[in-house]
C-alpha positions in Angstrom: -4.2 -12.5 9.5 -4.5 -15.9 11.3 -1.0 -14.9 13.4 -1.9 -15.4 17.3 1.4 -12.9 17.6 1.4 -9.2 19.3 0.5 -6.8 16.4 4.5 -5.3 17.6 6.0 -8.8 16.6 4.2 -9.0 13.3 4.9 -5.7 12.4 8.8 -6.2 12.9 9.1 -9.7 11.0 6.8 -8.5 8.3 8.4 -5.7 7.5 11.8 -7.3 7.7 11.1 -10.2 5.3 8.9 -8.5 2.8 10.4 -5.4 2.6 14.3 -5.4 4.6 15.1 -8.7 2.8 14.0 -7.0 -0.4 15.6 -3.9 -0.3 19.1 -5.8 1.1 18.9 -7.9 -2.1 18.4 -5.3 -4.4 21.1 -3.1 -2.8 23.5 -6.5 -3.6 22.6 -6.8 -7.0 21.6 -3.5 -9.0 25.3 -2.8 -9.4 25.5 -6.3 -11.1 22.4 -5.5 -13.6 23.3 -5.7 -17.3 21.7 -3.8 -19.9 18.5 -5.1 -20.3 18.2 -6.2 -17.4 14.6 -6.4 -15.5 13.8 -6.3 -11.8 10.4 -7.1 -10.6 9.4 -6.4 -7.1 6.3 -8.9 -5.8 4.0 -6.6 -4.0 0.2 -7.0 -3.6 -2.8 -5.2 -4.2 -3.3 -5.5 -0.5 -0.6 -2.9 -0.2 -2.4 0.1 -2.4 -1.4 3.7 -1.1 -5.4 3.9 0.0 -4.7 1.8 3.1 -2.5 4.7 4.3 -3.8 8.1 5.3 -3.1 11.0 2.8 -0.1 12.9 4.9 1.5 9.4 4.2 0.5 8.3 0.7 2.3 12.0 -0.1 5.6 10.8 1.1 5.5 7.6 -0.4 4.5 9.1 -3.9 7.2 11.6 -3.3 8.6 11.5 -7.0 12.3 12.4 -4.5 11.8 9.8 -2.0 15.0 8.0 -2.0 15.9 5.0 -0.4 17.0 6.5 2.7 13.5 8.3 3.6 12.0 5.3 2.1 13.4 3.0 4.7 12.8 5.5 7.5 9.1 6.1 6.6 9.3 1.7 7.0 10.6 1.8 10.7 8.6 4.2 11.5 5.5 2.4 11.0 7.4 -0.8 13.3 8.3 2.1 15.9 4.4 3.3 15.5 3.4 -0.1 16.3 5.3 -0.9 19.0 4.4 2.4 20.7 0.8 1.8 20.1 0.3 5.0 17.9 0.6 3.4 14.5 -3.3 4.5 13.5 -3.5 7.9 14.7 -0.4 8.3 13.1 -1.7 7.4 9.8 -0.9 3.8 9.5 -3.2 0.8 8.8 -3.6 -2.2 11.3 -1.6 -3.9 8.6 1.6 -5.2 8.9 1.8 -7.4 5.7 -0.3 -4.6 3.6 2.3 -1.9 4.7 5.2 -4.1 3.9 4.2 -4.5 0.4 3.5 -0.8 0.6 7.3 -0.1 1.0 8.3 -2.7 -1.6 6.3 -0.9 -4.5 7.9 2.6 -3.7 11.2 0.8 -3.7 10.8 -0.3 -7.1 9.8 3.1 -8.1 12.7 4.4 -6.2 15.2 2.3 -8.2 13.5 2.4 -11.5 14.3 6.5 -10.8 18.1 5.2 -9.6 18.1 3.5 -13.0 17.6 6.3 -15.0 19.8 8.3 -13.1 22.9 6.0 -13.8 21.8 5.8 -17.5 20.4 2.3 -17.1 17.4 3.8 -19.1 17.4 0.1 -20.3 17.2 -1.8 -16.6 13.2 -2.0 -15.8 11.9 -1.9 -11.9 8.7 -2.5 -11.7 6.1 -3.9 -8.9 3.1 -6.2 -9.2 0.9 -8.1 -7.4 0.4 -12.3 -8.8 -3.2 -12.5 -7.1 -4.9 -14.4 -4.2 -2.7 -17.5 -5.2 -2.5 -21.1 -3.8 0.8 -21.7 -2.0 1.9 -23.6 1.1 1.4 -20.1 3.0 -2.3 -20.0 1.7 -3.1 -23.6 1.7 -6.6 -24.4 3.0 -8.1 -21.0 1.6 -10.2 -20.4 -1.1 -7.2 -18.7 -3.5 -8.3 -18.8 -6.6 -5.3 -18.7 -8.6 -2.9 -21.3 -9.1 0.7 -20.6 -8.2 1.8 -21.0 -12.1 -1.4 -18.4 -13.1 0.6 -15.8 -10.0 3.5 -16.4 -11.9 2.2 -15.2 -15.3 2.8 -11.2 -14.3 6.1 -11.5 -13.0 7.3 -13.6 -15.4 5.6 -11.1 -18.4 7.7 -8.3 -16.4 10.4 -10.4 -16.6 10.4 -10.4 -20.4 9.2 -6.6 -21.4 10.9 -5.5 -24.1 13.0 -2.2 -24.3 11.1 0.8 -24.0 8.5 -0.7 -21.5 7.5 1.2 -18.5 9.2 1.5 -15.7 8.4 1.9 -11.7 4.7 0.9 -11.9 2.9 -1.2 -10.4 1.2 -4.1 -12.4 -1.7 -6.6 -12.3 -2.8 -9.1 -14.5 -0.2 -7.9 -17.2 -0.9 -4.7 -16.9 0.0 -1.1 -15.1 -3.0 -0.6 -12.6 -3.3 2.6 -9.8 -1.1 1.8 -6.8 
């Protein structure tokens, strides 16, 4: 990260935009979903389980984490870091990588929710558009335009019935989280 700001400060905001302002959006709206309807999460590679120590990556994979331990398990990592015991507690010295963390376990979370309600129709899923060129990146060596990061999303967008459900997906296709 290029952010001059306390590790504490980027942890909070990171976590609040990326994953907060996701999960408050998708609280607002899932009750809204028709049938058919698709919800895609934009996480990143950058946010794979393997930047997390195991004792984590088991509650995050919990196949009965809901979104209550799920958002716990998030402020925990911001308490962690504002502590100062974020790494020998597990976590990475990654704010934006454990955001996007939390946002591919609340897709799986809600693709479960889904099914629950017999929404076996609604798809959830996560994926990551690629190292893309956007205002945020500009001057780096992205290699991907914005409309090539779009491509996934948009192809999750469109799955037809039957499609998976709470994975996470690269380049068009499900790839280990």
């Amino acid at each position: 990260t290029d952010s001059t700001a306390p590790f504490s400060e980027q942890a909070s905001v990171t976590v609040a935009n990326n994953f907060t302002g996701t999960l408050r959006i998708t609280k607002a709206l899932f009750p809204l979903i028709r049938p058919h309807g698709r919800v895609v999460n934009v996480s990143s590679t950058l946010g794979r389980l393997g930047i997390l120590q195991e004792h984590l990556q088991k509650k995050f994979t919990d196949p009965n984490l809901t979104e209550e331990v799920l958002v716990t398990l998030m402020n925990q990592f911001v308490t962690d870091v504002h502590d100062g015991h974020h790494t020998e507690r597990g976590w990475p010295n990654t704010a934006y990588g454990t955001s996007k963390v939390g946002m591919t376990a609340l897709a799986k979370v809600y693709a479960r929710e889904a099914a629950r309600l017999g929404k076996d129709d609604v798809l959830v899923n996560a994926c990551c558009p690629g190292w893309c060129q956007t205002d945020m990146t500009s001057g780096s060596n992205a290699p991907f335009t914005a409309a090539q990061g779009a491509e996934t999303p948009v192809h999750l967008a469109l799955l037809p019935p039957g499609s998976p459900s709470g994975e996470f997906w690269r380049d068009r296709s499900v790839v280990k989280w």
